[in-house]
ZAVODO-14235 format. One record per residue: x, y, z of N, C-alpha, C in turn. Coordinates in steps of 0.1 Angstrom, whole numbers, plus 5000, padded with zeros to 4 digits. Atoms other than C-alpha are relative to their C-alpha. Layout:
residues N
XYZXYZXYZ
...
This chain:
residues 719
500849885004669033862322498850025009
501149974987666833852355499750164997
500649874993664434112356499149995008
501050044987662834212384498850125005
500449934998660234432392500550175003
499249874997661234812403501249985009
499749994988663034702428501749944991
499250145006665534492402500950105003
498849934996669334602408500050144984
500449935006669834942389500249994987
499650065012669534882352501149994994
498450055001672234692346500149974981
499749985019671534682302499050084996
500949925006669934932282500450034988
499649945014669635102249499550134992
501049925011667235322235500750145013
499949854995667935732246498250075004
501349964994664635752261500050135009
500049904994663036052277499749975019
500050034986663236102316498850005006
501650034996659336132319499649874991
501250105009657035822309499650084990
500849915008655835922277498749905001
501250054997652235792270500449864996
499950174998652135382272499249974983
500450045018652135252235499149925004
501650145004648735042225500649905005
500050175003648934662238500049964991
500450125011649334452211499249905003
500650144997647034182202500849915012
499850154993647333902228499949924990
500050135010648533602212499149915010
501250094990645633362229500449865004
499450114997647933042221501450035006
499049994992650833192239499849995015
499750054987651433022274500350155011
499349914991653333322288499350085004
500549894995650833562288498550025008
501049994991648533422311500649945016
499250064986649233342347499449875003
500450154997649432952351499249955009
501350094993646532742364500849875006
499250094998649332482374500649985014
499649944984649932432411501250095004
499649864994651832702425500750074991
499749905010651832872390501149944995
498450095000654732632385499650054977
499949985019655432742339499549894998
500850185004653332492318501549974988
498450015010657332412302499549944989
499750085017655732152277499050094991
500449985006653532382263501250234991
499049875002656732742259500549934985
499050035009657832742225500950135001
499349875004660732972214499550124996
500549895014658733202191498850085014
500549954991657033282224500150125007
500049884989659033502244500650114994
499349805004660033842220498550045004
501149965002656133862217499249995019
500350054982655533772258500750135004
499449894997657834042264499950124996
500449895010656934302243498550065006
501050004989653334272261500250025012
500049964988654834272293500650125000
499849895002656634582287499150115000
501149875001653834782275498749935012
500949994986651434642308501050055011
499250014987654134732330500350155002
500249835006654235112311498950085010
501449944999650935162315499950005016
500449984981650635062354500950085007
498849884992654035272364499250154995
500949905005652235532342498850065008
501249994991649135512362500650015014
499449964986651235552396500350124998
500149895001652835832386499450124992
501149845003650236042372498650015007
500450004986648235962402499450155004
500249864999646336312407499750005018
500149994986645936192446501450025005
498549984993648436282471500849865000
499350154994651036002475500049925014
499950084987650535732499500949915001
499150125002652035412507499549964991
500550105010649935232490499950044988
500449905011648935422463501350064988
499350015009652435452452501149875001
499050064997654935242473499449844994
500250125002652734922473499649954986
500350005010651534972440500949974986
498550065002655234952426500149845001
499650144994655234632443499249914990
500450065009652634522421500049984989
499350005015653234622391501049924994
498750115010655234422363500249905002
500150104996653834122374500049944985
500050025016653634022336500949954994
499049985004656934152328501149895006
498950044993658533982354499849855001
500150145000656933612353500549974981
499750075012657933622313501449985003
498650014997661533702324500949905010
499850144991661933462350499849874997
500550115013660833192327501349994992
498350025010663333282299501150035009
498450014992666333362323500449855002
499450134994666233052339500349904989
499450115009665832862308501449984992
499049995010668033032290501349945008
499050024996670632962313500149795003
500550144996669232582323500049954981
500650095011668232472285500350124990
499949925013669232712257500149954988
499549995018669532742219500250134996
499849865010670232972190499150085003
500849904998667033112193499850065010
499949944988666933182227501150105001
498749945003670633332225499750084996
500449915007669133572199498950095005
500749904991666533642221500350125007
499449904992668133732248500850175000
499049865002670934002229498650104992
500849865003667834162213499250075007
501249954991665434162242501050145013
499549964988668334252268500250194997
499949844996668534652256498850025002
501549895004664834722253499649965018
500249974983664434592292500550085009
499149884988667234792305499250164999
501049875002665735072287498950045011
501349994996662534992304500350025012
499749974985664235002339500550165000
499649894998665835352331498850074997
500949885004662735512317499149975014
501249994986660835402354501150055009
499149934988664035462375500450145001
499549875005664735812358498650104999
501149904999661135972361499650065008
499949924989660936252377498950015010
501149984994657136262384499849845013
499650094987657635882399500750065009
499149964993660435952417499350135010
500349934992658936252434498749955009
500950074993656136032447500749955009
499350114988658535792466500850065007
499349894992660736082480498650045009
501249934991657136232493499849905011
500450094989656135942511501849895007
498650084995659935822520500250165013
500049914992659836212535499449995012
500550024990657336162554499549855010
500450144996657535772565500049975017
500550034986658035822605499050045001
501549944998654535972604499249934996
500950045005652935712586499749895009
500450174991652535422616500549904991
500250175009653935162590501049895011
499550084996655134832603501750014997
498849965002658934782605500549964982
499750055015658634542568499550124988
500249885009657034842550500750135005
499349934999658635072567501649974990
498950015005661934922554499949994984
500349975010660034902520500350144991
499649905000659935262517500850074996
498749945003663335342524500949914989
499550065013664335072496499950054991
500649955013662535192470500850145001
499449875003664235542477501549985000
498450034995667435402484500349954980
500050075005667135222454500150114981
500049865009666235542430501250094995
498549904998668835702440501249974994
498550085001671435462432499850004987
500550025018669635402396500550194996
499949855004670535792393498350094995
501249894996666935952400499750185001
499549864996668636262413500650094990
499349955009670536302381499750114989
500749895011670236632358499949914984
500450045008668736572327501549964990
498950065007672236522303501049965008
499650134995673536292333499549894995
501050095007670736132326499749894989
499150035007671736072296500849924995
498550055003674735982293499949855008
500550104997673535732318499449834992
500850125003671135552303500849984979
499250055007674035522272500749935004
498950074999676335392290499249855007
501050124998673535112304500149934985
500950055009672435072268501849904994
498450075008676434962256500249855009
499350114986677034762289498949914996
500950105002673634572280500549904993
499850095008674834442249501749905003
499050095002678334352256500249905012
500350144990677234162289499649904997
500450065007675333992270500649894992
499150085004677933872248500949945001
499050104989680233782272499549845001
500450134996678333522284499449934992
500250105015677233362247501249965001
499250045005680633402240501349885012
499450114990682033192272499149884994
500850185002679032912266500649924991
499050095014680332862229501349994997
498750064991683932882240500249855003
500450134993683132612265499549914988
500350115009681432382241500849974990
498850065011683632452213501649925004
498750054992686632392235500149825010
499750124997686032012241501149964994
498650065007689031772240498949894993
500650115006688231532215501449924998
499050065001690531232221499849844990
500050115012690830942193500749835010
499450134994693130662215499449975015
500150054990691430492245500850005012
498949984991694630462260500750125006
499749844998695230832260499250025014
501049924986692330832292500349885011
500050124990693930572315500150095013
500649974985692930642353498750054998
501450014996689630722346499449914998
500950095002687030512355499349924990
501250095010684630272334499350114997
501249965001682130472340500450174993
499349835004683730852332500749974986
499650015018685330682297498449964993
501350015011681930572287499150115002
500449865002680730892295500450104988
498749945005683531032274499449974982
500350075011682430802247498550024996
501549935003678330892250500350155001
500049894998679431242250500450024982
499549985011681431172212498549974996
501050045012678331002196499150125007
501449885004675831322207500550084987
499849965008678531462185500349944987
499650085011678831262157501649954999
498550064998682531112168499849875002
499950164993681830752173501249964993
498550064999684930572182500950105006
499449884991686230862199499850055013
500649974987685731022231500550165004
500049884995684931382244499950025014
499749924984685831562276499650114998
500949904999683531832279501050105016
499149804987685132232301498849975007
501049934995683432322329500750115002
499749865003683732682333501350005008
498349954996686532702357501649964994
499050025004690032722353500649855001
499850134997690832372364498949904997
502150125000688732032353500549895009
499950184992688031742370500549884999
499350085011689331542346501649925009
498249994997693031632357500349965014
499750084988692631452389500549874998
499850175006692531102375501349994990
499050045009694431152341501249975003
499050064997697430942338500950094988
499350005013698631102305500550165000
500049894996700431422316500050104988
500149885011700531562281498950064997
501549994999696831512279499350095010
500349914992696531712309500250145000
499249845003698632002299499050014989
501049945010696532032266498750025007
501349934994693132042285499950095012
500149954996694232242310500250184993
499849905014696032492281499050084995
501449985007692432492265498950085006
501449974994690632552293500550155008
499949864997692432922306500750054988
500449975007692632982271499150074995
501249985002689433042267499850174997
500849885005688033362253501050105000
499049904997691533502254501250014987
498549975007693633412225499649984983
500650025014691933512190498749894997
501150085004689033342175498350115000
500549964998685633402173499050125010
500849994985684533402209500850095013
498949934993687533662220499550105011
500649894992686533862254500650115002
498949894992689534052260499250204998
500349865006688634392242498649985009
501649964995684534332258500450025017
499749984987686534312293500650125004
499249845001688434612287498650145004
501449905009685034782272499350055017
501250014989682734652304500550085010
499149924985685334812331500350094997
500349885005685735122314498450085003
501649965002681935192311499449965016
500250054988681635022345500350145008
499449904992683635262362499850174996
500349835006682735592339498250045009
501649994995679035492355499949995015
500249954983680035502392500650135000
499449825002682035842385498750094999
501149895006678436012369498949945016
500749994984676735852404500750015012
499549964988679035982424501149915011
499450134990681435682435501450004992
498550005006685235642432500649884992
500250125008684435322418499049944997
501150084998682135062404500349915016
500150054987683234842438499450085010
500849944990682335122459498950054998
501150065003679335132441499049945005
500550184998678734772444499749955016
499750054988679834722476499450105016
500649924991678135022495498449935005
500750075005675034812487500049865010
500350135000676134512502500450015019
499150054990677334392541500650045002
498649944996680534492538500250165002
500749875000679334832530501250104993
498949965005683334942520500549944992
498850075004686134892499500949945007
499150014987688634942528499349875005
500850124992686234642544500449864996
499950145015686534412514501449995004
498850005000690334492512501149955011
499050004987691334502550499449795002
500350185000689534082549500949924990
499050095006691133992519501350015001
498349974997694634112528500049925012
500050054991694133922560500249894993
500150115000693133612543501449934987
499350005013695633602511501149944999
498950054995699233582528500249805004
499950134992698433272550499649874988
500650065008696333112520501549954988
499050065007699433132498501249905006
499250104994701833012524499649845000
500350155000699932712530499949934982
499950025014699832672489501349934999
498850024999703632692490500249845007
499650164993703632402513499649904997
500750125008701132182498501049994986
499050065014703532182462501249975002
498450034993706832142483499949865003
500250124996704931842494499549904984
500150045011703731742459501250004993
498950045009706931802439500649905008
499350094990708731572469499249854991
501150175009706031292454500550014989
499750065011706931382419501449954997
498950065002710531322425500649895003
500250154994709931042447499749864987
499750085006709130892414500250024991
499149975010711331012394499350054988
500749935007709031252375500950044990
499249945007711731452360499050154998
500749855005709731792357499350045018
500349934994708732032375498550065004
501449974997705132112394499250114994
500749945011702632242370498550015003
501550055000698632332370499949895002
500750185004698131992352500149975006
499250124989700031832378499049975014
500450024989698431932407498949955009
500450064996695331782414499949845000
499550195000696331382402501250005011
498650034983699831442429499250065012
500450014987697931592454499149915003
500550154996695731282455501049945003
499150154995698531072459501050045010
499650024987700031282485498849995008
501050034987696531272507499949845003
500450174998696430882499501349915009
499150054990699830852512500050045018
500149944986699031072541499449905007
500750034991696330942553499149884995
500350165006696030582536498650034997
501550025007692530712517500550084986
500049945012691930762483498450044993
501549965000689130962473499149984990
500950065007687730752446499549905003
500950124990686730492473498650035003
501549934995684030762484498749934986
501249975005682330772450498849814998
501450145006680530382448499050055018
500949984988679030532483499250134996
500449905000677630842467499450014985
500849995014675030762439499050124998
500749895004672831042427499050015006
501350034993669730922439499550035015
499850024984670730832473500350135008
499649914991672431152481499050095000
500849884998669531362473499049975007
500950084987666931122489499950005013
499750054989668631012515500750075010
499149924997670931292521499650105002
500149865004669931612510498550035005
501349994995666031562516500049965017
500650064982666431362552500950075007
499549914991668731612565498550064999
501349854996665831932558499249905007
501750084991662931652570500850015017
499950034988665131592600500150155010
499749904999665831962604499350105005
500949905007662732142595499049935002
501050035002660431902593498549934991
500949945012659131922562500349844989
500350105007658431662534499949984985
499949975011659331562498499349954993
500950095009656631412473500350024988
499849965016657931362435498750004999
501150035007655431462412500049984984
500050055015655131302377499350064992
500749935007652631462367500150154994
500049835007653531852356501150014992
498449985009655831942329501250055007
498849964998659431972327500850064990
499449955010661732162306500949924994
499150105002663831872301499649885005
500150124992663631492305500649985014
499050054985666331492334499750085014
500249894987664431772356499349925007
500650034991662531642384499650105008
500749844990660031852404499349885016
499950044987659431762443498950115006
500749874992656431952462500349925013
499450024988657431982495498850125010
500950014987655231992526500450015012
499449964982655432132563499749905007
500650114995654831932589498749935000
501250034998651931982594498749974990
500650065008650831822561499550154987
499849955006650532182548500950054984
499049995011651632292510501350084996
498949924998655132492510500950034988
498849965010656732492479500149874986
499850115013657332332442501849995003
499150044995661232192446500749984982
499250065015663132132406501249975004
498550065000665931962402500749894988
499450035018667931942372501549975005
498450024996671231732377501150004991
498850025010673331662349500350134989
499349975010675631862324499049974987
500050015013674931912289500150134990
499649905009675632142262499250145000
500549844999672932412264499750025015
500149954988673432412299501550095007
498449904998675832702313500749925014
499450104992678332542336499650065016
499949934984678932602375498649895005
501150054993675832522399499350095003
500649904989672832732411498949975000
501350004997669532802423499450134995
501349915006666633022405498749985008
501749954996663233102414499550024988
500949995008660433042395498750124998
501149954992657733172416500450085012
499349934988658833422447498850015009
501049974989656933372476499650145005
500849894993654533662487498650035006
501150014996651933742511499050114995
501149885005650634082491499549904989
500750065014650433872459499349865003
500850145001649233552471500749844998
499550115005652033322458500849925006
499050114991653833032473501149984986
499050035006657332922463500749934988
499450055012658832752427501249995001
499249944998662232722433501049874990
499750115001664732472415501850055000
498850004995668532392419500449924984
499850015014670532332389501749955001
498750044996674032112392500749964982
499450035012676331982364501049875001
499250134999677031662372500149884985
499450045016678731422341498849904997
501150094997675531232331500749874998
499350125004676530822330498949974986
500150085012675830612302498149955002
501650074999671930462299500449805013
500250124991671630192327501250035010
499249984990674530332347499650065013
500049914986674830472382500650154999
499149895001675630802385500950045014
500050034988678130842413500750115000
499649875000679231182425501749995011
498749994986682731292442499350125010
501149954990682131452473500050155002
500149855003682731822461498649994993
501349995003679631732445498549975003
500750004987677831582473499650165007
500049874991678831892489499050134992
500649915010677632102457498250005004
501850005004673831942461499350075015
500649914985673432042497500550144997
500049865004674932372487498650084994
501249965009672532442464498649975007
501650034994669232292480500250105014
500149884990670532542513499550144991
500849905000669632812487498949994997
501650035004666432632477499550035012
500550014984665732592517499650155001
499949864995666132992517498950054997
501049975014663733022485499049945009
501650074996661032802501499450025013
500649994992660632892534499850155006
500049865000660533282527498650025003
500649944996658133432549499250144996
500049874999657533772538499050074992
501450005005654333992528500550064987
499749945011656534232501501049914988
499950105010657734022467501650075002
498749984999661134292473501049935005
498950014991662034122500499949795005
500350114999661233742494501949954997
499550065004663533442495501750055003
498749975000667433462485500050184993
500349895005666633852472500850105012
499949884990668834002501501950034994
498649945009672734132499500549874997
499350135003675133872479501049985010
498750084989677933852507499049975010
500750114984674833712531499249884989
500750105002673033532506500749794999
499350104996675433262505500249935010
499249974982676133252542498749855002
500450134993672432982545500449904991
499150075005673732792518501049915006
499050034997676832722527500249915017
500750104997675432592560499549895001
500650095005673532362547501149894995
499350075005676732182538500449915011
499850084988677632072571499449875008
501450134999674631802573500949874988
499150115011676931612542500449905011
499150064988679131532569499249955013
500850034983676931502600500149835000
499450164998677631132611498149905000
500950095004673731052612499050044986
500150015011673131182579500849974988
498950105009676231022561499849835003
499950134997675330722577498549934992
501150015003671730692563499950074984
499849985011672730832522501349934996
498250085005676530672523500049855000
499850185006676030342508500049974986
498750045010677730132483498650004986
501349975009675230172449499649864996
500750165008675229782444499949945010
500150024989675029672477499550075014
500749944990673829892497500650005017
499450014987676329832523500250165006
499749855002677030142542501550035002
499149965001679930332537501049975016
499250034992682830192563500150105010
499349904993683330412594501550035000
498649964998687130392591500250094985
500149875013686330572553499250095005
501149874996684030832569501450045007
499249934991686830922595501150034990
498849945008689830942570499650134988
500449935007687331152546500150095008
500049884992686731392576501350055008
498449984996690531372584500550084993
499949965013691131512553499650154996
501049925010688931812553500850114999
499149885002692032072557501449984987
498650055011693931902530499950084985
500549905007694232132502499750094999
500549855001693032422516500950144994
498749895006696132602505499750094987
500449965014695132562470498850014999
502049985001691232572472499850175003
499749844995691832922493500950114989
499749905009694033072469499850034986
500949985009692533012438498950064998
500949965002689633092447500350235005
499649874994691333442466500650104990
499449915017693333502431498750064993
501049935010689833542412499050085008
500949884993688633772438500450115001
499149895003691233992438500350074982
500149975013691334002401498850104996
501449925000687734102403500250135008
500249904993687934352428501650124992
499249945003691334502411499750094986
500949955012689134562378499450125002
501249945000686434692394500750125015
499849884986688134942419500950134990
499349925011689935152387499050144995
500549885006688835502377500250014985
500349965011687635552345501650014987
498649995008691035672331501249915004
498750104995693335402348499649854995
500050135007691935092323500749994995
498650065011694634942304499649944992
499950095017695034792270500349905003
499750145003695934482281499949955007
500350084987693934242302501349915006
499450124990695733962307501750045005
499249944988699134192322499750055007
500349894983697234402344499349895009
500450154988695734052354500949955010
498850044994699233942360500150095011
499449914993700434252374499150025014
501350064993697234232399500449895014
499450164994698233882412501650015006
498949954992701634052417500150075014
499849874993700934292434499449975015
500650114986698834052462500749935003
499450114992701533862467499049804994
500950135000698733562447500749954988
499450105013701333492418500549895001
499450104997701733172423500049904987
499950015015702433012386499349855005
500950134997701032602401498950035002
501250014996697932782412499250074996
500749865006696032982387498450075003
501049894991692933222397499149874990
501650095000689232982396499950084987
500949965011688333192368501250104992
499149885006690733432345498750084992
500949885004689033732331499150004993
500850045014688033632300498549915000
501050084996685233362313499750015015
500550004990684733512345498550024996
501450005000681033462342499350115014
500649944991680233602378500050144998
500249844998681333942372499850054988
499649935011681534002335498949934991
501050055006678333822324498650085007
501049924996676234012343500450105011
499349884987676734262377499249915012
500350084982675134022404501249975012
498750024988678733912416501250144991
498249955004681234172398500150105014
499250024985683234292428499350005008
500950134994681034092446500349875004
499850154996682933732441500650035016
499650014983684533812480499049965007
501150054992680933742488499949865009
499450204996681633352493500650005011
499250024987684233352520499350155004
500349964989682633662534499149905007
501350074992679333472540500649885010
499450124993681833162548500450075017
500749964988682133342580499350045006
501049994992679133392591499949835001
500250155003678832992578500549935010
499250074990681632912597500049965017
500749984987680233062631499549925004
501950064995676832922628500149865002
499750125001678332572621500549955019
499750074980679932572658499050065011
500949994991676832712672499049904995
501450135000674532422657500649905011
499650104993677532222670499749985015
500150014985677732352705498249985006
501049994997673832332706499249884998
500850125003672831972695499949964987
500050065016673231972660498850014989
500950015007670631812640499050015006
501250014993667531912662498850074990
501249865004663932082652500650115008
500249924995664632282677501250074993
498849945008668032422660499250034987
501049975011666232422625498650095001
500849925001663332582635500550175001
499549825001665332882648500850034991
499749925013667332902618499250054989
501149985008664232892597499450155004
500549844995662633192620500650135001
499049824990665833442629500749994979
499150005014667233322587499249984990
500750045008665733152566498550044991
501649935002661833312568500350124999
500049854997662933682568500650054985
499849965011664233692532501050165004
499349894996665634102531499150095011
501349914991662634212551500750085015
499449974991665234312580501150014997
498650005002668734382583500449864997
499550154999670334062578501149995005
499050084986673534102599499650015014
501050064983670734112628499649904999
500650125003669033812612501049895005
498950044992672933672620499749955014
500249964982672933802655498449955005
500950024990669533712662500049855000
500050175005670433312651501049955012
498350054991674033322673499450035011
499749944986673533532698501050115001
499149994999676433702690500650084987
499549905014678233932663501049894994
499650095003680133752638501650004999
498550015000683633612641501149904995
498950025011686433522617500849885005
499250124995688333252639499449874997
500350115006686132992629500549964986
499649975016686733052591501649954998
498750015001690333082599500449825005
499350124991690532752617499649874991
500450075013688732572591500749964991
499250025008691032642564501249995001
498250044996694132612582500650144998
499249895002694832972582499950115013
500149864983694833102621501550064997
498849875000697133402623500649955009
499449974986699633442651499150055010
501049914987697733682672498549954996
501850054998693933612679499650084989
500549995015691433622653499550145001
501049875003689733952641499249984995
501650035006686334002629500150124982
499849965011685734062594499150174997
């Protein structure tokens, strides 16, 4: 439920039939004097005072910032001076400073640390914000201010960052429907106020899915191949819930769990996998189907009334790719070859399960416990060797921090002293070289119940040089916590996961930029990914594996002949990593490219039919996400037809990885210029120049392809 100043994407929930002028700014309420939220923290770099937020906090925090945020958009546009920049553009910029530090607060938590109350927050708070974005995006008298000075912006000498401000803000109006006659208007900000709530309850109704949808198993022997440490996990997971003597296996959101690598008990596999693309789809309380139907209907009736042949083209005009045809003509390139190699990886897996006399036939469940045991046969490693080399501690220390220090320069200091929202967070202020202060750093690692699954990065605090503020930024993983006195030892998708994640903190903390629009990860989603992803390639780098990859009880370091079979390895799979993830992008983008009158009554065949129709039906490889708990697109609008974002960015990723290679690698001198031409420029510029000004060069697809094992015949094309 991010909200973001004027600039936020166009209100994406609403409710109330508000009028298209500001009417006059309701009274302030009392200030509550013992509420935290409604003063700006005295706490180094504003960082939330967490131990002092109670729940009962933020309707009344909000409701305040609402009406300051009235009143100051109010006071822009009824402005009796001519329009300036400042006067209206920069003045925007400042406004809903209030609104937007209470919202940033409860988002993150809610998503990091929730409860009931919070949950109830959010579905009552989330129409009266949208509202609040349609009654500033939809007024005429605003609106005609930022047309005036967007009219006349070559005339004004502004620099190229305000210049590009400017044309945001009008760009931005526009797309919110600004231009629209008054019962567009309308109709508009109805179909906002519907879409508010049932986004909303998408994503409750996945969390309590997910939680309710634990396996709860009674016989010890039912969990043979997993570890010590992953059954006593299993077993501190029963007694939070009152099961002692039992043991719970907690969903993560995707279709597939981790689980079903290890388990030995293939019936046991087939039920939690059953369970887990079940989800939100077959009766019960927490049923999405009908709100998926609802959201893509209303989705697409609201790109029709702004002028688009779809929500994707929409969406997608917006982003990098800038088309449908764009999106489409990439993933139809990448789709074919992705499934062929699929085909071949389960040709090679059923051969193993007949080899030992399986008697059945290659299934979900099946597939990630046999494809282990074909890569162990391949290439004599088994990738539960990695994890006593990859303790929690070490990789983020040793790994994740002494890559950026080696990179960048820069320096990590825990600090014990400032609250946390939780016992397990850890905050890190991080320092330039030059002994300068750069950024507050969080870092919340483990799983638990009111935490929503997946991995990511938020912002606390958004670096800016109009407002004065340095960076907050924290990273948010979901690794299985161990038992009290255990190690926690990660596999190396999750290794991979923490440098993922800290590449978008890296993006967050070293944002340059004077406008709050254009700070940080705040630029299109098919680039924001792209430094990310990056940042992953340091996992592997041979003098930063060599200096975090040691044993958790010894400290030896991880064998070079296991480092080379690990990185022998890294195309193994791709078949099925590629098309899974290609199934639930296509699904997305098949949703969200439908006119208004071409929704169907029935998700989960036009899902099928979908997957048909790409050539991605592949019944062993089901889509990362099915509809019903797609979170990315159907919990909010950040990724809906947007998930292509990933492997777009993965090409630019892919590039830049063989130009650190061809250039020396781990240098300052490489880091610094990523930091200057990427990293520091936030949206303040184009960003497929930000690319080009990092390479050298426009970006090209053959990398990407070569990675995953999917070069064409003919030479590569550019995406």
């Amino acid at each position: 439920m991010h909200l973001r100043p004027l600039h936020w994407r166009p209100a994406l929930v609403a409710a109330l039939l508000l009028p298209t002028r500001l009417p006059a700014a309701p009274a302030a309420p009392a200030l509550m004097t013992d509420n935290p939220l409604l003063t700006e923290s005295t706490l180094p770099y504003q960082l939330p005072p967490f131990d002092r937020i109670k729940d009962t906090d933020y309707a009344p925090a909000y409701e305040a910032g609402m009406v300051a945020e009235r009143r100051e958009v109010d006071a822009i546009a009824q402005n009796p001076e001519a329009p300036t920049f400042d006067n209206t553009i920069v003045a925007l910029e400042r406004s809903g400073r209030l609104l937007w530090r209470v919202d940033h607060i409860f988002s993150n938590l809610n998503d990091a640390n929730t409860d009931a109350v919070m949950l109830q927050v959010q579905s009552d708070l989330a129409p009266k914000l949208a509202a609040q974005r349609d009654v500033i995006h939809l007024n005429r008298a605003l609106f005609a201010r930022i047309e005036s000075v967007y009219d006349r912006r070559a005339q004004l000498g502004l620099d190229p960052e305000s210049l590009r401000l400017v044309e945001r803000y009008h760009r931005d109006f526009v797309r919110a429907g600004a231009r629209l006659g008054e019962a567009d208007q309308a109709r508009l900000r109805a179909l906002n106020a519907e879409l508010a709530s049932l986004e909303a309850a998408f994503g409750q109704n996945v969390l309590k899915e997910t939680n309710a949808s634990a396996v709860t198993i009674d016989d010890r022997a039912a969990l043979a191949g997993l570890s010590d440490a992953e059954i006593a996990a299993a077993a501190a997971a029963a007694r939070e819930e009152k099961k002692d003597g039992a043991f719970v296996l907690r969903l993560q959101n995707t279709s597939g769990q981790p689980v079903l690598a290890s388990l030995a008990n293939r019936a046991l596999r087939e039920r939690i996998q059953q369970i887990s693309v079940d989800r939100c789809r077959h009766g019960g309380p927490y049923d999405n189907r009908a709100t998926v139907l609802r959201i893509v209907r209303l989705r697409a009736e609201r790109a029709a009334l702004l002028g688009y042949p779809s929500h994707a083209a929409y969406e997608i005009e917006d982003q990098n790719a800038g088309t449908v045809d764009a999106v489409n003509r990439f993933l139809a390139q990448l789709a074919p070859p992705a499934v062929a190699n699929a085909r071949r990886e389960a040709a090679d897996i059923q051969a193993t399960i007949d080899a030992e006399h399986g008697g059945f036939a290659l299934a979900p469940w099946d597939w990630d416990l046999y494809a282990e045991k074909v890569r162990r046969a391949r290439y004599a490693f088994d990738e539960s060797a990695l994890r006593p080399y990859f303790e929690f501690n070490r990789v983020l220390l040793d790994g994740v921090f002494y890559a950026a220090q080696r990179l960048y320069g820069i320096t990590f200091k825990e600090r014990h002293d400032l609250p946390v929202y939780h016992p397990d967070v850890r905050i890190f202020e991080v320092f330039n070289e030059d002994g300068s202060p750069l950024a507050l750093f969080l870092v919340d690692p483990y799983a638990r119940p009111s935490k929503r699954g997946g991995a990511w990065m938020a912002g606390y605090v958004d670096q800016s040089a109009l407002l004065g503020t340095r960076p907050v930024v924290g990273i948010h993983l979901n690794i299985p916590k161990p038992p009290p006195g255990e190690a926690a030892l990660l596999t190396f998708d999750e290794v991979l996961t923490a440098f993922h994640e800290t590449g978008h903190g890296l993006h967050g903390m070293f944002s340059h930029v004077r406008y709050p629009m254009f700070s940080g990860t705040d630029v299109p989603r098919d680039f924001v990914e792209y430094p990310s992803q990056v940042n992953e390639m340091w996992a592997v780098w041979p003098e930063v594996t060599a200096h975090y990859a040691r044993h958790y009880r010894t400290g030896e370091p991880m064998p070079p002949a296991l480092l080379e079979k690990m990185l022998a390895t890294q195309k193994f799979n791709q078949g099925f990593a590629t098309t899974e993830y290609l199934a639930a992008t296509l699904v997305d983008q098949a949703w969200h490219q439908l006119a208004p009158d071409a929704v169907p009554a029935d998700e989960e065949a036009f899902e099928a039919a979908a997957l048909r129709r790409a050539g991605m039906d592949f019944p062993p490889v089901p889509p990362r996400y099915h509809s019903t708990y797609f979170n990315h697109v159907f919990s909010g609008e950040e990724y809906s037809a947007g998930y292509y974002s990933y492997i777009w960015a993965e090409v630019l990723d892919a590039d830049s990885v063989e130009w650190f290679k061809a250039h020396g690698g781990l240098t300052r001198a490489n880091g610094d210029r990523f930091r200057a031409t990427v990293l520091s420029r936030g949206d303040s510029e184009d960003t497929s120049g930000e690319f080009r000004a990092f390479t050298g060069h426009a970006p090209d697809v053959g990398p990407l392809l070569r990675r995953r094992g999917l070069e064409p015949a003919a030479g590569p094309a550019r995406p």
